[in-house]
C-alpha positions as CSV (number, residue, x, y, z in Angstrom):
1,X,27.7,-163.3,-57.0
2,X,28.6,-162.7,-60.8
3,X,30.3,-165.7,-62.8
4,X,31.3,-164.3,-66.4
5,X,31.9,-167.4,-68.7
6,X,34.0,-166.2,-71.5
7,X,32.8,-168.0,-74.6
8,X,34.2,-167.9,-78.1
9,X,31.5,-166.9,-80.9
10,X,32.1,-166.9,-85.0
11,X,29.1,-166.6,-87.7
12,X,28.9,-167.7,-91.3
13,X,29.0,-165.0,-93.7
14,X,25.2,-165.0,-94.7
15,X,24.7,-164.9,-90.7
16,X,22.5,-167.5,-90.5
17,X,24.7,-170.5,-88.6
18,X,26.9,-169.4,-85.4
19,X,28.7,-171.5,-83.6
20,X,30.1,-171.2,-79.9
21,X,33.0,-172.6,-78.2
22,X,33.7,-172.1,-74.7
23,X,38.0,-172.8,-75.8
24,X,39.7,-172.9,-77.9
25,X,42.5,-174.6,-76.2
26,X,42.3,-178.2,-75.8
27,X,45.1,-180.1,-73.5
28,X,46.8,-183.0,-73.9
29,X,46.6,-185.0,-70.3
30,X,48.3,-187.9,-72.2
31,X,46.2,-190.7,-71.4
32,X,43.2,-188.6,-72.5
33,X,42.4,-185.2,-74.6
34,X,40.1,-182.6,-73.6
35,X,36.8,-182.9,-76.2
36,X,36.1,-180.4,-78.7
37,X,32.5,-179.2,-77.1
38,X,30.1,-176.5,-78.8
39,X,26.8,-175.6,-79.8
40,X,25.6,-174.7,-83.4
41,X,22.5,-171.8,-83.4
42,X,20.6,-172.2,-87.1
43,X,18.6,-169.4,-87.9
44,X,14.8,-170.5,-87.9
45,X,13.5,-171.9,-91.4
46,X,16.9,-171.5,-93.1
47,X,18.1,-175.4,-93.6
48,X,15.1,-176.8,-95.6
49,X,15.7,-180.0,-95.6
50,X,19.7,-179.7,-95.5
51,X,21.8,-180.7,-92.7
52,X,24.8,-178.9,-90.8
53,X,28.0,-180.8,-90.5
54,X,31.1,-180.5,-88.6
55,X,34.8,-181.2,-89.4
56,X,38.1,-180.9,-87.1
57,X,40.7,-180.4,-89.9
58,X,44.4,-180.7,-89.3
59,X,46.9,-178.6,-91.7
60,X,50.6,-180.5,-91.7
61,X,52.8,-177.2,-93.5
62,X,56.3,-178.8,-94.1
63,X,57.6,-176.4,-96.8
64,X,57.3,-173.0,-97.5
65,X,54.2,-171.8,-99.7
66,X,56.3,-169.7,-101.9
67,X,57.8,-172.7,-103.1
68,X,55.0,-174.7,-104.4
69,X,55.0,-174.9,-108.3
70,X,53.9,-177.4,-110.9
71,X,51.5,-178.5,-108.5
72,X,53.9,-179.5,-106.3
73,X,51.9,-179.3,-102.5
74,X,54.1,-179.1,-99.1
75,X,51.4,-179.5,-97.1
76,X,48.7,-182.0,-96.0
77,X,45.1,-181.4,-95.4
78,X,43.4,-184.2,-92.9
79,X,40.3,-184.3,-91.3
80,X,40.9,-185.9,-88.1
81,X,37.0,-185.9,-86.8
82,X,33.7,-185.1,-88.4
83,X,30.1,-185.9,-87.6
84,X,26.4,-184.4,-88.5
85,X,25.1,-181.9,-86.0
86,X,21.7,-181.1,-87.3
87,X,19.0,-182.8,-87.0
88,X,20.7,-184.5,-84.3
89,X,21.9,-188.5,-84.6
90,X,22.5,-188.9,-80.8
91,X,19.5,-188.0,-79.1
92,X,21.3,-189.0,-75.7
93,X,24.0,-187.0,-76.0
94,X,26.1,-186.2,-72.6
95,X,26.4,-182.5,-72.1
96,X,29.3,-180.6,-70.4
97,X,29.1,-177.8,-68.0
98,X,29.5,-174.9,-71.2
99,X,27.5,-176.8,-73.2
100,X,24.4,-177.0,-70.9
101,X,24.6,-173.4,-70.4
102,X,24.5,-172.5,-74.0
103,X,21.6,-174.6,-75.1
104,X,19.6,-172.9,-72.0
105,X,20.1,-169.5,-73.1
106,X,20.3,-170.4,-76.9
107,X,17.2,-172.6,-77.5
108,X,15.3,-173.8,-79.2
109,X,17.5,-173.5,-82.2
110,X,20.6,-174.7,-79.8
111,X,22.4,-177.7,-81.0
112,X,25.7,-179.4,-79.0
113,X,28.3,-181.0,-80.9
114,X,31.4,-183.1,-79.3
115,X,34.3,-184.1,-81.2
116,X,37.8,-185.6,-80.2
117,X,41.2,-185.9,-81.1
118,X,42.6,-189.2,-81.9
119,X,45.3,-190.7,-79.7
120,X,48.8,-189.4,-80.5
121,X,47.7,-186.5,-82.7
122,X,50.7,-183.9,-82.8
123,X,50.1,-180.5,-80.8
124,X,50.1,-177.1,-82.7
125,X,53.3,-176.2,-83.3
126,X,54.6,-173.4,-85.7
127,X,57.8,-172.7,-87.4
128,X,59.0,-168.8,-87.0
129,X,59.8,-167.9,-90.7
130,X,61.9,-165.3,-91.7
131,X,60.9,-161.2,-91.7
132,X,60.7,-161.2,-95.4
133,X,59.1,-164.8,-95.9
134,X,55.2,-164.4,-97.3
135,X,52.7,-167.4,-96.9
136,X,51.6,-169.5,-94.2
137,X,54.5,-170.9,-92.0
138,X,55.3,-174.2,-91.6
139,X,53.8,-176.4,-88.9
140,X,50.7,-177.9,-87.9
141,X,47.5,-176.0,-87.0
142,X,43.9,-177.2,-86.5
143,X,40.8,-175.6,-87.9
144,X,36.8,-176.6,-86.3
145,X,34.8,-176.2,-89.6
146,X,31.2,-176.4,-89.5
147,X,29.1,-176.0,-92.8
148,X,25.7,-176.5,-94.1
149,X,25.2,-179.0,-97.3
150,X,22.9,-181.7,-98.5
151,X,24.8,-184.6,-97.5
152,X,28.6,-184.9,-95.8
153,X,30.7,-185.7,-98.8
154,X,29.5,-181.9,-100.2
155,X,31.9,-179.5,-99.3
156,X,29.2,-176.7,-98.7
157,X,29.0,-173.2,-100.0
158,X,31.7,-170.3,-98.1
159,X,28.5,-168.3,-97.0
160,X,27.0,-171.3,-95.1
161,X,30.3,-172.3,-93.5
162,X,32.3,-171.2,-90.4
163,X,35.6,-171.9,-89.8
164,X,37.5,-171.4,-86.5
165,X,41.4,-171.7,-85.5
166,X,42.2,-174.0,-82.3
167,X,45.2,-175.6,-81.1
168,X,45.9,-178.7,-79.2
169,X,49.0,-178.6,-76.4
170,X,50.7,-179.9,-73.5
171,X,51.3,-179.3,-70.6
172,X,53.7,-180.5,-67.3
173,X,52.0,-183.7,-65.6
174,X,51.2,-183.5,-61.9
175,X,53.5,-185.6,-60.4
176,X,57.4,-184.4,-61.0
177,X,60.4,-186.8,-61.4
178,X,62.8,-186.4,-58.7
179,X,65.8,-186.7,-61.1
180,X,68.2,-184.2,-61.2
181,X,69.9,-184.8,-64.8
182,X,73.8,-184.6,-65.2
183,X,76.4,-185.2,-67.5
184,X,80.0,-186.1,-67.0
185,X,82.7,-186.1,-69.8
186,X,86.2,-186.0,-70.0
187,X,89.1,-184.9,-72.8
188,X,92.2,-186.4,-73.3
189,X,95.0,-185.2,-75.5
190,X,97.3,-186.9,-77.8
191,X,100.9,-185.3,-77.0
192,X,100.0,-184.9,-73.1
193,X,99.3,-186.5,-70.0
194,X,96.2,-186.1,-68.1
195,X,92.5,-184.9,-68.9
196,X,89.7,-181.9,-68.4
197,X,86.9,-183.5,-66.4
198,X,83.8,-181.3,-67.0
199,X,80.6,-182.3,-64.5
200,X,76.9,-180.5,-65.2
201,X,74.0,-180.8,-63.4
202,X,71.0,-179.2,-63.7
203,X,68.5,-179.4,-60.1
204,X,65.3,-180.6,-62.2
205,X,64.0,-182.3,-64.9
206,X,60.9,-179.8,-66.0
207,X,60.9,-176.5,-66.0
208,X,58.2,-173.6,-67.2
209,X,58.2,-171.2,-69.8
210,X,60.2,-167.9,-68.6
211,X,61.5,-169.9,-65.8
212,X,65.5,-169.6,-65.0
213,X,67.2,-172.8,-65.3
214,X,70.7,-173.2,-63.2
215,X,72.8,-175.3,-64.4
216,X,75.7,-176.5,-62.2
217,X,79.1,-176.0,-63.9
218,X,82.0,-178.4,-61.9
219,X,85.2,-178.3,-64.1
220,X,88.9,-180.3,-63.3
221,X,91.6,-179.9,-65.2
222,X,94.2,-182.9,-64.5
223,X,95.6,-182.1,-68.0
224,X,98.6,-179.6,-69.5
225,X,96.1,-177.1,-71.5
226,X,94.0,-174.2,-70.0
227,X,90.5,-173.9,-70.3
228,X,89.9,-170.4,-71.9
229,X,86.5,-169.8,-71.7
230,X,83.5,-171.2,-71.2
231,X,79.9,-171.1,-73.2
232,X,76.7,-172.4,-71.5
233,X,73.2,-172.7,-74.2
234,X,70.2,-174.2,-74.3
235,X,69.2,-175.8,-77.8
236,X,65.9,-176.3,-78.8
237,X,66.1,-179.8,-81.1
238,X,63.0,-180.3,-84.0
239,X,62.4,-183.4,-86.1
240,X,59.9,-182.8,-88.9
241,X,58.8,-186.2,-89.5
242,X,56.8,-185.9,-92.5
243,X,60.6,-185.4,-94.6
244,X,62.4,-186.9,-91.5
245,X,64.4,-183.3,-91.4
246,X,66.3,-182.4,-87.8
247,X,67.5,-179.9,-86.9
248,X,68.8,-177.7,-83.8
249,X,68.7,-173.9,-83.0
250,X,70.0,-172.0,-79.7
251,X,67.3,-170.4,-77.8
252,X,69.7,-168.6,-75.1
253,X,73.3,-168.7,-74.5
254,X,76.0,-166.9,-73.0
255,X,79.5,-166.9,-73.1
256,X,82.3,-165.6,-69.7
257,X,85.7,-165.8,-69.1
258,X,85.1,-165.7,-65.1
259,X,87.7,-167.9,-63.3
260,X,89.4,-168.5,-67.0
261,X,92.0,-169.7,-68.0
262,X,91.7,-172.4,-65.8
263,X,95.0,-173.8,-65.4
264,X,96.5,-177.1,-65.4
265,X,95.8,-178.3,-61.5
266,X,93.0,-176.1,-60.9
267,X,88.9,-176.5,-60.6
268,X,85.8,-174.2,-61.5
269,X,82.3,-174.3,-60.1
270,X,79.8,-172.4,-60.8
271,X,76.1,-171.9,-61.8
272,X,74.7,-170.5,-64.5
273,X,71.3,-168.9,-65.1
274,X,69.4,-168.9,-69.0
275,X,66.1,-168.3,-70.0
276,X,65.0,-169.4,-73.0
277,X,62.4,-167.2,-74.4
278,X,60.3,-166.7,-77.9
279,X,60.4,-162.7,-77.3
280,X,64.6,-162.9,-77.5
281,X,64.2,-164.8,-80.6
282,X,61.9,-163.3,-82.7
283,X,64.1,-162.4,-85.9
284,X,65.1,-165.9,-85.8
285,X,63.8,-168.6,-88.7
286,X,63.2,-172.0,-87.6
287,X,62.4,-170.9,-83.9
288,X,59.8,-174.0,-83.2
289,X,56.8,-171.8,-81.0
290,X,53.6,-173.0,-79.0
291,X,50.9,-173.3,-82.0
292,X,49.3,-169.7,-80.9
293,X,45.7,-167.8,-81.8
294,X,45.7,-164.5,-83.0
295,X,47.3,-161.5,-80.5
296,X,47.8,-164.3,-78.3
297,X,51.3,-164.4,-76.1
298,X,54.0,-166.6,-77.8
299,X,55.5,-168.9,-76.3
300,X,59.0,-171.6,-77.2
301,X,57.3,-175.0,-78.7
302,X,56.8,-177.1,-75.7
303,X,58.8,-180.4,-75.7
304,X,56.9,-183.3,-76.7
305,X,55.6,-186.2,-74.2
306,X,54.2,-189.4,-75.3
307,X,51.7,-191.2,-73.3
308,X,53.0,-194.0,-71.1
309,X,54.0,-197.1,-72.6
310,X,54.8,-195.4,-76.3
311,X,58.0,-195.4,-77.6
312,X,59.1,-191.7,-78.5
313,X,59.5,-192.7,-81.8
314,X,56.2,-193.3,-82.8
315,X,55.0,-189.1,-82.4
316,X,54.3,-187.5,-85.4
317,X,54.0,-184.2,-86.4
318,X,57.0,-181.6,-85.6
319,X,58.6,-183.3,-82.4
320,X,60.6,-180.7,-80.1
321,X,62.8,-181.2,-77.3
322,X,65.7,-179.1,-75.8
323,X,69.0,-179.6,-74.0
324,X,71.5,-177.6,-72.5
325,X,74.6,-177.7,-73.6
326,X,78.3,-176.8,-72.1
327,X,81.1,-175.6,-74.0
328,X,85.0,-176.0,-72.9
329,X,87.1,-174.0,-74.9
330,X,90.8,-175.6,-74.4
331,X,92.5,-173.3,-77.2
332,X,93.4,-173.7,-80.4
333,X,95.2,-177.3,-80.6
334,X,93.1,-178.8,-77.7
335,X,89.5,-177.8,-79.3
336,X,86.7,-178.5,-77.4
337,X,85.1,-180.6,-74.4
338,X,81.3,-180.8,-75.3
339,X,78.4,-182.0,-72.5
340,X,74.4,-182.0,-73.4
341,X,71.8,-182.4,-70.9
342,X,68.1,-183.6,-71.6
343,X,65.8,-181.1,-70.0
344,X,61.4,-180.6,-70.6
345,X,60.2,-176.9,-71.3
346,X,56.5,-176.9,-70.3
347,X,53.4,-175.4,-69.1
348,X,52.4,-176.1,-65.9
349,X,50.0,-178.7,-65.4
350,X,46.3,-177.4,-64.8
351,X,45.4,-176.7,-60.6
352,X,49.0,-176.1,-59.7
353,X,50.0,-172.5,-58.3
354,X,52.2,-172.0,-60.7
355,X,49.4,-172.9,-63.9
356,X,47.2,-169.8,-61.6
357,X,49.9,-167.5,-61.9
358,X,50.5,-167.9,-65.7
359,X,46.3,-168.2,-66.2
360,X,46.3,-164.8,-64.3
361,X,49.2,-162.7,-66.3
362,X,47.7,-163.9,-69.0
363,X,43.8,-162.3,-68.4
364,X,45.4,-159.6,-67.8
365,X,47.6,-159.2,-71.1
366,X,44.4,-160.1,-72.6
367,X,42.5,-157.4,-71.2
368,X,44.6,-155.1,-72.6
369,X,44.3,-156.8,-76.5
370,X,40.7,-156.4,-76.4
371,X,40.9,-153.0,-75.0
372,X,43.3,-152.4,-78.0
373,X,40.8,-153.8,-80.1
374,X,37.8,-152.7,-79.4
375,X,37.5,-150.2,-82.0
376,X,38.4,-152.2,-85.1
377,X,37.3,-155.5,-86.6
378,X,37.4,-159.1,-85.1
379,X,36.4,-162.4,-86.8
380,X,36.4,-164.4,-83.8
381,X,34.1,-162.4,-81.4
382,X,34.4,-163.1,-78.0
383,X,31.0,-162.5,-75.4
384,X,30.4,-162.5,-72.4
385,X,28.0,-164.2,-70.3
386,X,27.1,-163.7,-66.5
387,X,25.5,-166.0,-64.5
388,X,23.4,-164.5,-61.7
389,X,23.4,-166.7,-58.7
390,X,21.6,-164.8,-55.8
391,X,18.5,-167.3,-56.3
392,X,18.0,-165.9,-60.0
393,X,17.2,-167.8,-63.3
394,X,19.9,-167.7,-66.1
């Protein structure tokens, strides 16, 4: 039996420190985050007395590059985690699974490396910027960055030192609320009796990217005015907390007249279907989208979740989370009856069925980019190691 072990490989320019990742993905469980776990390979003879270091550096971009003049920055640089790698500190260092496989095929010049996120740090996120904008977009990235200098505070020379993109994320927890969210509003008007009773309900609380989400449309109308139409969305919500900027964008909508105008003494119901997705948005600036590696899928942001016991208040970074909202259109003098419900766009948690079927569409879509790329150049090399288990040493 054949195990391949995809692991994630970049080299400094002079070729003489590489480092390996086995991800470059690291999840968000909420009460914990996965560890940043590697292993360094120096070249033999090349340090000479110097030592290699490592740095997990967070980039905060809350305005636009283009902009920046007089010295005026709008971004921050933070490093979040850092350590020395080699010669080793922690001689008893616990290694996981990836990480014991790489130093036995690596050594001797093998050296592991952990580092971890601290508690609340904001996942990758990134703000779509317009077709024409140039520069980096806004949002927050992370950047592993190992380098070789004399001591930590020197920031190294750019042909000893590696850099590599990561992102952190979320994803849906393993046990689901029951809650069904609804909404319930009414309209009264001034010069007549009665009101437009409007009822949505939507049959969960979570739901995955490219998922439908029904929403269940119940409208009354005890009142003198017609409904004309009605308009169903869901809108994506973003605070950028660093200028404590919000702001809201539609994601999907659609608009019918079916069983319009609904006339004074009658009722609606119905259910509506949208699904919000980054690929129907992509001329669209200030779409929030799943921090994303390069020719990786795209996906919407993910809706923020705070560990239990936090107040959602206290997350930083860009914080997303998304509603739909139902539109009454009562004509011209009666205006119109407005409803939002509070929904979660996720991932599915890791080990569910539905986390295997979004893990297996999305080998396959990157079989195909590395097919489409194998005849051109690649910074972050990807290799491929398999592990012979028919009584057979790695």
């Amino acid at each position: 039996m054949v195990v391949a072990v995809r692991v994630f490989k970049k080299t400094t320019p002079n070729g003489k420190v590489t480092i390996y990742l086995g991800k470059r993905e690291f999840l968000d469980h909420l009460d914990y985050i996965d560890p940043i776990d590697g292993v360094v390979v120096v070249e033999n003879d090349y340090l000479k007395g110097r030592k290699v270091y490592g740095q997990v550096v967070t980039t905060y971009r809350y305005g636009r590059e283009e902009d920046e003049v007089m010295g005026v920055k709008f971004s921050k640089e933070m490093v979040i985690a850092s350590g020395q790698i080699v010669p080793k500190k922690n001689e008893k260092q616990e290694l996981t699974a990836i990480q014991e496989k790489l130093v036995k095929k690596l050594a001797p010049n093998a050296y592991p490396f952990t580092f971890n996120f601290p508690e609340m740090a904001p996942s990758s996120v990134t703000l779509q910027p317009d077709v024409k904008e140039e520069g980096k977009p806004l949002g927050i990235e992370y950047t592993l960055k190992i380098y070789v200098a004399d001591n930590e505070e020197d920031v190294g020379h750019k042909r000893s030192t590696v850099a590599l993109s990561i992102k952190k994320t979320q994803s849906a927890p393993h046990t689901h609320s029951i809650r069904q969210p609804s909404s319930i509003v009414s309209k009264g008007f001034t010069f007549s009796s009665g009101k437009i009773n409007l009822e949505v309900t939507l049959g969960k609380e979570i739901f995955y990217h490219g998922e439908k989400i029904p929403a269940s449309v119940v409208v009354t109308n005890n009142s003198r005015k017609a409904v004309r139409n009605i308009k169903v969305y869901i809108v994506q919500h973003c605070e950028v907390t660093m200028v404590n900027a919000q702001f809201s964008k539609y994601v999907a909508s659609l608009e019918t007249r079916e069983g319009c105008p609904i006339t004074p003494g009658a009722a609606f119901t119905k259910t509506f279907n949208l699904t919000p997705l980054a690929s129907n948005n992509r001329d669209r600036r200030g779409i929030a989208l799943d921090g994303y590696l390069k020719d990786e899928e795209i996906n919407l942001a993910s809706s923020t979740l705070v560990p239990e016991g936090k107040c959602p208040a206290d997350a930083i970074g860009i914080v997303v989370s998304y509603s739909l909202r139902v539109k009454l259109n009562c004509g011209t003098l009666g205006g119109e009856l407005v409803t939002d419900v509070p929904l979660k766009l996720l991932n599915p948690a890791l080990g569910t069925i539905e986390a295997e079927k979004a893990k297996s569409l999305k080998k396959l879509k990157s079989i195909e980019i590395e097919y489409k790329n194998s005849f051109g150049d690649d910074d972050d090399l990807i290799e491929n190691y398999a592990r012979m288990r028919n009584n057979q040493s790695d």
